[in-house]
N, C-alpha and C positions, 0 to 999 in steps of 0.2 A: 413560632417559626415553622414554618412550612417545611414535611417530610416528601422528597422528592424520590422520584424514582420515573428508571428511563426504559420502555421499551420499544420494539421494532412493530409495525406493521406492516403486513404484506396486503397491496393494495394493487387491483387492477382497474381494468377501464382507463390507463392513463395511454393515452396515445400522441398526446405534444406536450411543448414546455407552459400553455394555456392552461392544460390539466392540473397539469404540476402546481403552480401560480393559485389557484382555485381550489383542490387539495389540499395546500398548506393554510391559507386563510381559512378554511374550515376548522380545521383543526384546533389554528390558534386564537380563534373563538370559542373555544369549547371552555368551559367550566373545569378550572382545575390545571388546565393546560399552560406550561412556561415558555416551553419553546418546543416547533416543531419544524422538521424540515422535512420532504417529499423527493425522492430520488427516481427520477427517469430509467433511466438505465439498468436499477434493482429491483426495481418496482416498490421499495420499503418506503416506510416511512419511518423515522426517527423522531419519537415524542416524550417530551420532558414533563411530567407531571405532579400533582400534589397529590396523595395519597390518599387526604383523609376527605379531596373533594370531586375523584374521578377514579371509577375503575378503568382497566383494559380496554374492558368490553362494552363501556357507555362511550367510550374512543372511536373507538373501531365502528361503530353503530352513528359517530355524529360524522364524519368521512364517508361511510358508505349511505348516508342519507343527503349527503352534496351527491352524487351517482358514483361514486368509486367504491366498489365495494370490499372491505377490509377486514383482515382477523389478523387476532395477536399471534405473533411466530413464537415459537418457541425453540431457547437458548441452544437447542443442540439440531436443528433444523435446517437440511440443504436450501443451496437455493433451487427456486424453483424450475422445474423437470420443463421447459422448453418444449421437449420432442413431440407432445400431444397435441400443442398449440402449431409449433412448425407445422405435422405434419397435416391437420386441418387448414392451415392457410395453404398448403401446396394443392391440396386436394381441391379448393374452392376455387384456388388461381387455374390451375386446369379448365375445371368444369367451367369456368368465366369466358376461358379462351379459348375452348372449344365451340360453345356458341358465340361469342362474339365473332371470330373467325367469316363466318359469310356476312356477318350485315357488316364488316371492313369493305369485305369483296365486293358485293352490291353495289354499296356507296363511292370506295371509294378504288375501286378496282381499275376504273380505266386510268387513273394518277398513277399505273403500274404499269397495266397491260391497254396501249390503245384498241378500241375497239368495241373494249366491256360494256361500255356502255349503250352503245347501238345492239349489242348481241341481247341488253338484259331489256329493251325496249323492243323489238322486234319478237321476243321471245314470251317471257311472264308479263311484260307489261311496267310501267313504271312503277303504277297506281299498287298493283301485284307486290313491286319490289318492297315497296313502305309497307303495307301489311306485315309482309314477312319483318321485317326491321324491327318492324314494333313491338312482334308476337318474342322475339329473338332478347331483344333488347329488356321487355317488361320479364323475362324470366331471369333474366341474366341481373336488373337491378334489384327486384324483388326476390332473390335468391342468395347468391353470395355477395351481391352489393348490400344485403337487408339492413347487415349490421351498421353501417354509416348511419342511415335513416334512424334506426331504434336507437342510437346512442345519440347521433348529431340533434334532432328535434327535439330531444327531452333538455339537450345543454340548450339548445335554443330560447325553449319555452321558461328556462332557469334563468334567462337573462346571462347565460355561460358559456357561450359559444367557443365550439371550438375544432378542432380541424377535423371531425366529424360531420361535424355544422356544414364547413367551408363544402365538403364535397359534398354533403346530401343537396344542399343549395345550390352549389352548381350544376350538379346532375342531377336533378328535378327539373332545375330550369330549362338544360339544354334536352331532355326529355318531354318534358309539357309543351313547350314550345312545338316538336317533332308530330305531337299528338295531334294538336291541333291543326298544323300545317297537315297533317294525313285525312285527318276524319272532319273538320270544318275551318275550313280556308278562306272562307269567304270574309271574316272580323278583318285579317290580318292584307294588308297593302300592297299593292300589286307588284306582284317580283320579289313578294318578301319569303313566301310559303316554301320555304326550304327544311328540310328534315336534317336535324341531330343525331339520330340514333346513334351512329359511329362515336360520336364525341361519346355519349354519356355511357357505352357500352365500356369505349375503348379507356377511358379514364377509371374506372371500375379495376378493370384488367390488369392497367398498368399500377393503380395504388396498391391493390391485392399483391401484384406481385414484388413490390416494391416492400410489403410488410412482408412476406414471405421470405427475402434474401436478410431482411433486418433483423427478423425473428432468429434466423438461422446464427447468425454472425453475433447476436446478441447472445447467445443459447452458451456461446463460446468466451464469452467474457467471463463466466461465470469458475469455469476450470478450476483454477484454483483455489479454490474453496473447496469445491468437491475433492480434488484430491487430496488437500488434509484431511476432509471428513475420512478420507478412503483409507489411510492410515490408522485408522482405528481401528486394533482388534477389538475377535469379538469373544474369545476364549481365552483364561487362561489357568494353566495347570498350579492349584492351592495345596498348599498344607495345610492341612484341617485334622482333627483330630488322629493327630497318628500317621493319616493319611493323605495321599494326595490324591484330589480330585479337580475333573474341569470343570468349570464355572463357568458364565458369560461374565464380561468386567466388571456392570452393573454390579454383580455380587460383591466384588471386591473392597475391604475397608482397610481403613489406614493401621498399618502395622501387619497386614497378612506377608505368609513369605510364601515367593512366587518361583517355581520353578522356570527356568527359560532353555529351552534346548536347541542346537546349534539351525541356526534357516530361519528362528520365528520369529515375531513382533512382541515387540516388548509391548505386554500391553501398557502399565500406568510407571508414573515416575516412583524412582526409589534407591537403595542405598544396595548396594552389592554387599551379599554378608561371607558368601563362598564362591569359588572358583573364577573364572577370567577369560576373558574374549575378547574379541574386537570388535566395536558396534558402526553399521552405517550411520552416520547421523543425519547425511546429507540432504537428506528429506525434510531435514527440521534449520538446520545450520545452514545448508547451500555449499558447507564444503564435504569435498569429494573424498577426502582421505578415512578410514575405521579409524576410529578411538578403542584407544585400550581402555580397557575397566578388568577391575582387581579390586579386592575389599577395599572397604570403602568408599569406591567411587560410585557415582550417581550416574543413576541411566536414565533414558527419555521413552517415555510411553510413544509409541509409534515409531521409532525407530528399530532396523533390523540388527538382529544377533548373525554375527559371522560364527564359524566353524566350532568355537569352543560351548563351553555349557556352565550355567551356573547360578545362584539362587541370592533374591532380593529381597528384602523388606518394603512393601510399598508405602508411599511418604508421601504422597498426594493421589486423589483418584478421583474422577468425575468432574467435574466444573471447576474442579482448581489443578490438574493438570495443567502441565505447562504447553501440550498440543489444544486442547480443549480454549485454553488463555489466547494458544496465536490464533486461532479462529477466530475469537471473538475480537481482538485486535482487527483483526483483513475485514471482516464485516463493518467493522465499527467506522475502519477508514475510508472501504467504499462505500460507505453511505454519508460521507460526511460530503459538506456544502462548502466548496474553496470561496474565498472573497470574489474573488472575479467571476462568481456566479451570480454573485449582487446584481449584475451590469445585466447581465442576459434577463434576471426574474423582473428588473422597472420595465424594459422594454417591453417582454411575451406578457407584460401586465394588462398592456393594452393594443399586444398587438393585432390579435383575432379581430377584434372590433373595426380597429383602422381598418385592417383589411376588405370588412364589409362596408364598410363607409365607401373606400375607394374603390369597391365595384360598384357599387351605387354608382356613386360622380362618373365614374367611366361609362357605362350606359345612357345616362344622363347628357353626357359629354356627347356622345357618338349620335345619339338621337337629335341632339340641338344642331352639331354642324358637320356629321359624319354624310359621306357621297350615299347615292341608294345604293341597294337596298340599305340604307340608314339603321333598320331592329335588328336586319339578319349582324351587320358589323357591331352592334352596341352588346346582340347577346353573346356572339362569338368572347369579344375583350371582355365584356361583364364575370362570363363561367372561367376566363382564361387566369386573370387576375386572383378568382376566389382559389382555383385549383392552385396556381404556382403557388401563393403565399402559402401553403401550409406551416407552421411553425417548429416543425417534428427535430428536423436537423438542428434548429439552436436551443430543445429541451436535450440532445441527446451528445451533445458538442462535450459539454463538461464531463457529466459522470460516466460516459463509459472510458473516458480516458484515464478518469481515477481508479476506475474500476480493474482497466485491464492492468494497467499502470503499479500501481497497489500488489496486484495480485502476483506477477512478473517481478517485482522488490519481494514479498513474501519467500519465494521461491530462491531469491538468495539470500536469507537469513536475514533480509531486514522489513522490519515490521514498522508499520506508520498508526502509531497509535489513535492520531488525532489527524486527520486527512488533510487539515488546512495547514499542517507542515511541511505537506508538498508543495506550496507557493511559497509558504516563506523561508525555507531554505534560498529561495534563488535571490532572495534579500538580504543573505547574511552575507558580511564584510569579515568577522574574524568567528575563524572557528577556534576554541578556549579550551585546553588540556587539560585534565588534573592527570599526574605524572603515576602514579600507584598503582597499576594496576591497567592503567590506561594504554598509556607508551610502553610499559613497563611491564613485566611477569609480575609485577606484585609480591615477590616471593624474593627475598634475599638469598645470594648466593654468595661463597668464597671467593675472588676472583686475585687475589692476589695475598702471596706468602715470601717477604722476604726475612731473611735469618741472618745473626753477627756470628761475627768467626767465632767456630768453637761447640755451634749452634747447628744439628742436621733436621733439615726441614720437616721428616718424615716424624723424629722423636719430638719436636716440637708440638706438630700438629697432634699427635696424638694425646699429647700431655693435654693440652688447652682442651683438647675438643672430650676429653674425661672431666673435667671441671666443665664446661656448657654443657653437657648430655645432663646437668642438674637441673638447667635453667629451662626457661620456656621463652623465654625471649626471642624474636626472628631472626636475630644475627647472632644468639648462641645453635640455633634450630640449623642456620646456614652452615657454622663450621661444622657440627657433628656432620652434616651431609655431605660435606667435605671430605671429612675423613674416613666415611665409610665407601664413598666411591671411591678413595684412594684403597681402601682394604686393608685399612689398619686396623690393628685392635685398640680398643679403648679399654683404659683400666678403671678401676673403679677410685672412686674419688670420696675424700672423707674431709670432714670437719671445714664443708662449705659456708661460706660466708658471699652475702651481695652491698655492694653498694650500689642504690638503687639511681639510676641513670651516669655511671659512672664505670662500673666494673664488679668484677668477682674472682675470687680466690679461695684454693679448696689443695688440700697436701692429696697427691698422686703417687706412687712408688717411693715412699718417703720425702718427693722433694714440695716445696711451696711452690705453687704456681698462682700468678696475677697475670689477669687479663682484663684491658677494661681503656681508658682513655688517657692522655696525657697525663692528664688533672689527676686521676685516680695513681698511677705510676710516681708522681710528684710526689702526693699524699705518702704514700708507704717506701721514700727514699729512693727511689729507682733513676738511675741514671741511663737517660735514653742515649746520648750521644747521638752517632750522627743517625740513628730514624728517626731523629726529628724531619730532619730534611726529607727522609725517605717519605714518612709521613703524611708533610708537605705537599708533595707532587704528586701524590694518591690523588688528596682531596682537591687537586686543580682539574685531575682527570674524573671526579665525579664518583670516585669513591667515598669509603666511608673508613676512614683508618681508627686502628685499633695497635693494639700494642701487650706482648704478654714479656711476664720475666719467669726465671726460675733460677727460685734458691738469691732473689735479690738481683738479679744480672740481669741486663735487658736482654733478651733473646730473638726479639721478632717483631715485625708489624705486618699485620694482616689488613688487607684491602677485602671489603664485603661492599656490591652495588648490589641493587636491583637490577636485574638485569632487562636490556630494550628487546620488548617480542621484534621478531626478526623483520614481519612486515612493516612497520613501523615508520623505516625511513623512505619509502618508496610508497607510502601513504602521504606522510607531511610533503614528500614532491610535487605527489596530485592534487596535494590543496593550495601547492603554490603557482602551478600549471594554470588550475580555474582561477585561478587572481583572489585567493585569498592571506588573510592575513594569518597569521598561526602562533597562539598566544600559550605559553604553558604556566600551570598555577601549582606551587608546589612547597609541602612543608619543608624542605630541605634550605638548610645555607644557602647563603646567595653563590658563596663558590661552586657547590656543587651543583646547584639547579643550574651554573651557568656553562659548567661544563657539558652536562647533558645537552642543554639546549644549544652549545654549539656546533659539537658533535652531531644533531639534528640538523641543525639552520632553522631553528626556532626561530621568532622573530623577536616576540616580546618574551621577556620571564619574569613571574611575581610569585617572589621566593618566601621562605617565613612564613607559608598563610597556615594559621591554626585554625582546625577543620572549621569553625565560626565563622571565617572571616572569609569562607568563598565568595560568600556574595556581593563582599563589599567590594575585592579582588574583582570583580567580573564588570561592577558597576565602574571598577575606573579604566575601565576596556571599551565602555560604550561608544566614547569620543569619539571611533575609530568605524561608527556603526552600528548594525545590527549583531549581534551572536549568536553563535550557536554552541553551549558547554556539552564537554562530552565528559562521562563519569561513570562510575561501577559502585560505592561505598556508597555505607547508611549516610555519612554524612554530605554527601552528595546530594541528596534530595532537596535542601533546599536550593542549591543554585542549579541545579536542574527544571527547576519549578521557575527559578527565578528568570533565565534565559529566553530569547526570543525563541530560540528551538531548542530543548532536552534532548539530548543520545545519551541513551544507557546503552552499555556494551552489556550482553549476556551474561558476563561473568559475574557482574554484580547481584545484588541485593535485591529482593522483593520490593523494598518504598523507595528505593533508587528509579526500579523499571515504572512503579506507578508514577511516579514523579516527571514522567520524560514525555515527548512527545513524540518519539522517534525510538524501538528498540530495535537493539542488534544482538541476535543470539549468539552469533561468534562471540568471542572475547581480543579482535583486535579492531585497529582504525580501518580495515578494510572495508569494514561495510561500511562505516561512514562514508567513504569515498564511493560506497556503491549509493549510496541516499541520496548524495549531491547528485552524482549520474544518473538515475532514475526521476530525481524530481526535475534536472534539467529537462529531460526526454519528454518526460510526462506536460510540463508545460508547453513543452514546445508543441506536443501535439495535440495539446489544449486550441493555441492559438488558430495553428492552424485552420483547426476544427468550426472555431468560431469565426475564423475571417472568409472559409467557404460558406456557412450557413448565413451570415449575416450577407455577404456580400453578393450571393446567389437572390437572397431577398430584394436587395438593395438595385440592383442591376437588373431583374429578371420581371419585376412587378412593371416597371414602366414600359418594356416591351411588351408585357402580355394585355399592358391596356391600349396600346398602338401607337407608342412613339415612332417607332421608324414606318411606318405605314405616311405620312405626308413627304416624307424625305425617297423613300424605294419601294413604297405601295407595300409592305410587308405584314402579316397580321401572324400571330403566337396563335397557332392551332390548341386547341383547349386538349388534343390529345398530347401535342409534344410539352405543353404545361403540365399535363399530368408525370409523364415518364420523369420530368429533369424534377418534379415537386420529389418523387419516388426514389430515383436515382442521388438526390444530394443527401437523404437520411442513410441509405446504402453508404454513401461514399465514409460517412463521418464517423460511423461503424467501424466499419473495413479499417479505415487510416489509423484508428483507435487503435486496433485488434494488432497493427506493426510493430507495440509497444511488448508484444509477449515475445519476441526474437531478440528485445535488448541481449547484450552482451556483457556477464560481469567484464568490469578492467582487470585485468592480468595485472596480480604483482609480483616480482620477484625478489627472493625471502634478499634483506641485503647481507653478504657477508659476516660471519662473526668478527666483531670491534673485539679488544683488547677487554673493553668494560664487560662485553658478553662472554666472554669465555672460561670454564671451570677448572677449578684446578686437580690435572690428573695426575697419576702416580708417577709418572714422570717428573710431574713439577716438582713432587717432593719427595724425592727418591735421595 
């Protein structure tokens, strides 16, 4: 069985989605190679290979021998720095259009200014003018046009054409043509000896400047990434023998204790052992509020320390940090390959090619039955055709939008693990709750204490919650927490006894006390009387009743829920808003998972399910669609895995988050509802993207070979072909780039229910 292993390459010379196309079949021809895919927009490449029959760097060497030249990135690696490239294309677009500048004017000056023309014939001479053009022109293409030619004729001569090709061929042509017409005119047809240079200058100009504005705009997509990177300290203060010293983090290993003082970056993740602050997390989470930490709680490498001061044991550092992890997430997703990129890579498979085909035909065309000068019209449409079609706009349509897309979700704590879960989100029909953790705090609480006459609530609770301060159980864990925010004292309890899913009893200040379930109260004589009832009507409201006696008497029933995190219902609103269906899965009674979920406005609820049986639970959901499960718990991973789309909420487990294809570092539904709103956004400006770049294609090739030329004598100047080929890569950029302004949805927390509320000293006073 084949040892697989997957890394990135950072690959240039890609300039359309031909390259891309041409890139990847390289690739997945290579010896060793499973799967690989090429990303426009990152310039990476994503390569899945076997181990024991291809290194890195035999990789990277069979890609950069197709003309792309490639090296393996490595795992803690920004992306790449823009500002060097930018600022050379601005420099070279300059220098372009400082010389192009007069041979415009010469040629086409009097299209401005009447007159030009007669002033530049009366004055240098026509003959004069072409000189100059020529001399203007050949510095300007063999200068900062070079690059077309050196990259376009070697794809050429590869049988690989590609929008390098497209302009070094068009502007040769519309150049050589100009040359001849200047220095031997005699070959060419009477009336035909017209000069180019403008064309082939000004097309230069305007692609230069056209990759100028995209470089830029591209440069920008990248942001966040960098800014996680940027949240990396680079210092931090160790205890080490005796002493504390700074370190860079690099030094750091698991189990140093980290001193943190009030303003600094936490650098790695880890367990608080003294003192207490409030931590920004929002850097990592998306929300805005300080988290308190206190012993025991866990902090996040990268996030800020507010005001207070205090000392950590570090529990992960370097590549398994959990900032280090969302990195590698955001990369993972922008370079991943949505389905509907399938559609774009058959067509750009062949589309270069057609392209040349159909300037062929079109010069062809124009020569056969075009008006005279008949070559001058066939070369005009011929170089117009090869200019407009470049194919840049639909290599660059998809991934910058996942890119910017991705990175803008990142920024509000949700992470897209696997990038093709950005489409198929917009295909899910029921999103699928498990109730624990999810909906829920996860955490039992007290929420109700009633008492029989005779019975004061305060001595009650105290007695019980001295017999549970023995247990470790989560709803003997709830009442003690119960009674110490009430402020009572607990006595000490002696000659414990459990029955194991049933109850417990332990003598307190001489008297017997039982605490525990009907059945168990039954068992040892106890007569409930009317808490039965009381009992009852807990468990329709979605508690969980309990019952204690002392001294044989029944004395109480106590109501413990998990209580619903606050966002919760004004989540499940927003998934009923986007028209979905809202499904919750949950080990509890049917009674109580139905109270919960009416209290929600759940839709469906499949109650009883032991942790085993999510999956089967999800599969009789399917009916209804595609899904999407959302979970926190070990036993979550499987129907996480199993789901058309995994959300792990933050709060959960390590093989929960790998398990998913969608994490959310928060620990409620909010982000969910931010994953649906970002992956709608994001496709949308998917579409968009692709129905300008296609339809600019689609529309624009027939004009620049002279369709409406029989109908209103019109011809696509091979200049104005150049700016809109320049202008729709710019556009598909830009519109991408709209996507960093999304707006998280506002939720507001819903009021505390009855089920969420704690019981204060009031209650039992």
């Amino acid at each position: 069985m084949p040892q697989t292993q997957t890394i990135q390459l950072q690959v240039s010379g890609l300039s359309c989605a031909s390259c891309v196309g041409r890139a990847e079949r390289a690739l997945q021809s290579a010896p060793g190679v499973v799967t690989a895919t090429v990303n426009l927009a990152t310039e990476t490449a994503t390569v899945e290979y076997d181990r024991a029959l291809a290194t890195p760097t035999q990789i990277a060497d069979v890609v950069t021998d197709a003309g792309y030249p490639a090296r393996a990135k490595t795992p803690d690696a920004a992306p790449v720095d823009k500002t060097e490239d930018t600022a050379r294309l601005r420099r070279m677009t300059v220098i372009a259009g400082l010389l192009t500048l007069p041979v415009f004017l010469l040629e086409m000056g009097s299209h401005v200014v009447p007159g030009i023309h007669q002033l530049i014939e009366q004055t240098i001479g026509i003959q004069n003018s072409h000189y100059i053009q020529f001399l203007l022109t050949t510095v300007v293409l063999f200068g900062p046009g070079l690059q077309f030619f050196a990259k376009g004729f070697p794809a050429l001569l590869r049988r690989a054409p590609d929008m390098n090709s497209l302009v070094a061929i068009g502007t040769l042509a519309a150049y050589g043509f100009s040359v001849v017409a200047t220095f031997a005119p005699g070959p060419l047809p009477a009336g035909t000896a017209n000069v180019y240079f403008e064309a082939a200058a000004v097309i230069v100009v305007l692609i230069l400047l056209g990759r100028y504005l995209e470089a830029r705009a591209k440069g920008r997509t990248g942001d966040a990434i960098r800014r996680l990177i940027k949240l990396r300290s680079g210092v931090a203060r160790i205890e080490r023998a005796a002493q504390t010293v700074d370190l860079p983090i690099e030094e750091i290993t698991v189990g140093d204790v980290i001193r943190v003082r009030p303003g600094e970056r936490i650098a790695v993740d880890g367990v608080v052992l003294s003192g207490s602050s409030f931590v920004n997390e929002s850097m990592i989470t998306g929300e805005a509020v300080p988290v308190a930490k206190t012993v025991d709680e866990t902090v996040i490498g990268g996030t800020i320390n507010g005001t207070g001061a205090f000392r950590f044991r570090a529990a992960r550092v370097g590549a398994d940090t959990m900032l280090a992890r969302i990195i590698a997430m955001v990369e993972q997703a922008q370079a991943a390959k949505l389905p509907i990129q399938g559609v774009v890579d058959r067509i750009t498979a062949w589309f270069v090619p057609a392209v040349m085909i159909a300037a062929i035909a079109t010069m062809l065309l124009w020569l056969a039955i075009g008006p005279d000068p008949a070559l001058s019209y066939a070369l005009v449409a011929g170089v117009s055709v090869l200019i407009i079609a470049c194919p840049c706009a639909m290599g660059l349509a998809t991934p910058t939008s996942i890119m910017v897309g991705t990175g803008r979700a990142a920024e509000m704590g949700v992470f897209f693990r696997k990038g093709d879960a950005l489409q198929l989100l917009q295909d899910v029909n029921v999103v699928a709750l498990d109730k624990t953790g999810t909906l829920t705090q996860g955490q039992p609480a007290m929420t109700d204490l009633v008492t029989t006459d005779g019975f004061k609530k305060h001595r009650v609770l105290g007695l019980i919650a001295a017999v549970e301060s023995l247990s470790e159980h989560p709803i003997a864990q709830a009442i003690s927490r119960a009674a110490a925010e009430a402020g009572l004292p607990v006595a000490k309890a002696t000659e414990f006894e459990s029955a194991t899913g049933l109850g417990a009893q332990a003598r307190v200040d001489g008297k017997t006390v039982l605490i525990g379930s009907d059945q168990f109260m039954a068992r040892n004589g106890v007569d409930l009387g009317g808490l039965t009832e009381t009992g009852a009507t807990l468990a329709q409201n979605g508690r969980t009743a309990l019952y204690a006696a002392i001294d044989g008497q029944a004395a109480a029933v106590i109501g413990v829920a998990d209580p619903i995190k606050p966002t919760t219902p004004a989540a499940i609103k927003t998934f009923h808003d986007i028209g979905l269906k809202v499904a919750m899965i949950s080990g509890d009674n049917e009674a109580t998972a139905k109270a919960i979920a009416n209290e929600l406005g759940i839709d469906t609820v499949i109650a009883g399910v032991l942790p085993d049986g999510k999956v089967a639970a999800l599969n009789s959901l399917r009916a209804d669609g595609k899904l999407a499960f959302v979970g926190d718990g070990i036993n979550d991973a499987p129907a996480l895995a199993s789901a058309d789309v995994g959300i792990a909420v933050g709060s959960g487990t390590d093989v929960a988050i790998e398990a998913a294809d969608v994490v959310l570092i928060s620990g409620d539904l909010t982000g969910v509802a931010h994953a649906f709103d970002i992956s709608a956004k994001t496709m949308r400006n998917i579409h968009q993207n692709l129905f300008w770049a296609f339809g600019y294609n689609v529309l624009l090739i027939p004009v620049a070979a002279g369709l409406f030329y029989p109908m209103f004598g019109l011809m696509l100047s091979p200049v104005l072909a150049a700016g809109a080929m320049a202008m729709s890569s710019v556009f598909v950029v830009t519109n991408a780039l709209r996507l960093r302004h999304v707006k998280p949805a506002s939720f507001v927390p819903a009021p505390k229910t009855s089920s969420q509320s704690r019981v204060t000293e009031a209650a039992v006073s």
